[in-house]
N, C-alpha and C positions, 0 to 999 in steps of 0.2 A: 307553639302550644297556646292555645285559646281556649282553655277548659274556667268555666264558671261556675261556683256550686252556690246555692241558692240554701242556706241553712241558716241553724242557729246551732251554737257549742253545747248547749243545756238537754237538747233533741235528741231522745236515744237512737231515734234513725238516722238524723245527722250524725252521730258518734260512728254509726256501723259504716256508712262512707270514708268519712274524718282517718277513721284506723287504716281503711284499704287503703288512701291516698298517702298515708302516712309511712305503710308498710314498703312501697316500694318509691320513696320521696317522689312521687308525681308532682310537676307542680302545678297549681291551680291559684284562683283568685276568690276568696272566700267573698261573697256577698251576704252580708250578715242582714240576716230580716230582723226587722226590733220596731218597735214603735216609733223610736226616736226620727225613723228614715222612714217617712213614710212612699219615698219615691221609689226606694230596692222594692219596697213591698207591691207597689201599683204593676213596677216589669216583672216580680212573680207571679200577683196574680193572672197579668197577661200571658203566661207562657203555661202556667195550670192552675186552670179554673178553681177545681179543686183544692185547692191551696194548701197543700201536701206535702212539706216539707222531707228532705231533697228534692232539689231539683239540680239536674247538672246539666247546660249549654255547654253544648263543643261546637263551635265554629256556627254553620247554621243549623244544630241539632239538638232537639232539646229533648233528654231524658229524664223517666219521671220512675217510680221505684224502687227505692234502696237494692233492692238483690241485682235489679235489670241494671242499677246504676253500675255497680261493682264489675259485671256482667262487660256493659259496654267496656268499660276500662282496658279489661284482661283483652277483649278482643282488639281493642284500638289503639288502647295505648301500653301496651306488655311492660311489667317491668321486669328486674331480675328476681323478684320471689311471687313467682304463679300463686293466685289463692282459689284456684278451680284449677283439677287434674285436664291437660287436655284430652284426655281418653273419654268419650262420651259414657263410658260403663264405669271409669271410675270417679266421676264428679258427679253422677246421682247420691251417692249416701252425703256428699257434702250439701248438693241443693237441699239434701229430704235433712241433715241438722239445720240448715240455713233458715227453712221454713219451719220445723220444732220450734228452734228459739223464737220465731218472729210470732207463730201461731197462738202457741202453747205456753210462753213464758213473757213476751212484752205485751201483746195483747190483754191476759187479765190482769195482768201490772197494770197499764194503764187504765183498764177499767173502772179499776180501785181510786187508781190518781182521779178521775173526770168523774168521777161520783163523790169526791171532796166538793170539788169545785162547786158540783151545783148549790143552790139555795136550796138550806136542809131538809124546807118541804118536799122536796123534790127529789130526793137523796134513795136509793132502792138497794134496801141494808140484803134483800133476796142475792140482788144480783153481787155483792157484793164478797155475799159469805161463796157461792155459788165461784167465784174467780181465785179467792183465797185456798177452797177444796183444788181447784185447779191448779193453781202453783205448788200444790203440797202435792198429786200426782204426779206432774213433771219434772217437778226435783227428784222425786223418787226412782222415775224413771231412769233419766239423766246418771243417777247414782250407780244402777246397775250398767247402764252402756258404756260409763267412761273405764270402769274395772283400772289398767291401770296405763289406759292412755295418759297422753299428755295433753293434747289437744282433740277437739270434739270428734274426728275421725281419726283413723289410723291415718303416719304420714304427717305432714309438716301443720303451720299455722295456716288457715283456708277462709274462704268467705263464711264457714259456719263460725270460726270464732271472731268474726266482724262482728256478727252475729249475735254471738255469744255473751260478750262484753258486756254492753251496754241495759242487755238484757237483766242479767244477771245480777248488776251493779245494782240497776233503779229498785228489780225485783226482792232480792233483798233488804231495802231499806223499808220497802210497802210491807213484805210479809216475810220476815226471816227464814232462811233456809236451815234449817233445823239439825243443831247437833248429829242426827242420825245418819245426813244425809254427809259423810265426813269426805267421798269423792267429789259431790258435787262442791262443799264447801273449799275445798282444795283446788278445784279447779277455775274456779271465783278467782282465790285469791293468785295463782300464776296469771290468768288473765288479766289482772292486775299489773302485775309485775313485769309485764310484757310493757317495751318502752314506747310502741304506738299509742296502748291503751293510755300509759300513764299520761301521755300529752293530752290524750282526750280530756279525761279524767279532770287535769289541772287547768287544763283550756274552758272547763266547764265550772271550776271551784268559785267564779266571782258569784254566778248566777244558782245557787244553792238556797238564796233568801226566796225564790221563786217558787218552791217545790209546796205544792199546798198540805202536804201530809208533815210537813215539819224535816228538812234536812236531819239526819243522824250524826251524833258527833263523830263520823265515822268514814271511813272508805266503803 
């Protein structure tokens, strides 16, 4: 096994990898991007440009994509808990939550986050309020399709709650999911609970001084 994953533990797309690897103990060699190293960092740039954390080397192959990452896995490297149906008609509703969470819930997450960051002149309170409406739709949504699943589709734990997780997690502390929202809040917290997540989760606790909206005294 020569798998390389090109991240950081604090990266909510790192995290959606982090869980799939973890679900089915694959093993790999974490190369941690950080300032401190500026060499891991020079052979990621080199492998994508883009600098777009995950990235996963398998042998001479270099995959770029969190979903495509997960993706290759299932196909290459199978373990015992599938997180995509092999039935092409039944791993559509998992790609189409896969892509919900990453669209619809980390995306104006992060919005929110890289609108701190900039210099306050700079700061666009539009787009802001504009991604916080977003998060308050998607929880809502979220709320009516879980009913009384356990996890984002009918059927076991899947790449949607790779997904799911990390999303949920950051999303949360940017813009609270709202007492009303009492499936989706519930399904937060099992994801949680879930022992992949919680490694991410803890694997990620040093680097919480990082978060420019102010970490939550909180999970």
């Amino acid at each position: 096994m020569s798998l390389q994953l090109y991240a950081h533990p604090f990266s909510s797309y790192s995290q959606k990898v982090l869980i799939a690897l973890d679900e089915n103990a694959t093993p790999y060699r974490l190369r941690l991007l950080s300032s401190e190293d500026p060499k891991t960092g020079e052979e990621f740039a080199a492998l994508w440009p883009l600098k777009r954390f995950p990235v996963l080397v398998d042998g001479a192959e270099t995959v770029v994509e969190s979903s495509i990452i997960i993706e290759h896995l299932e196909l290459n490297h199978p373990g015992a808990r599938p997180l995509l149906p092999r039935d092409p008609k039944q791993a559509l509703p998992v790609r189409a939550m896969d892509r919900f969470f990453d669209n619809y819930v980390m995306t104006p997450m992060m919005r929110i986050v890289f609108d701190r960051i900039r210099a306050e002149a700079d700061r666009d309170p539009v787009g802001v309020a504009e991604a916080r409406a977003l998060l308050d739709t998607a929880y809502q949504w979220l709320d009516g399709q879980l009913g009384s699943r356990q996890w984002a589709c009918e059927g076991d734990f899947s790449m949607a709650d790779c997904s799911a997780a990390p999303s949920l997690f950051y999303a949360d502390w940017v813009h609270e999911i709202d007492a009303a929202f009492a499936n989706t809040r519930a399904y937060r917290a099992r994801l949680l609970a879930r022992p992949s997540v919680a490694r991410a989760v803890e694997a990620a606790r040093p680097y919480r001084h990082l978060f420019p909206l102010g970490a939550p005294d909180r999970d």
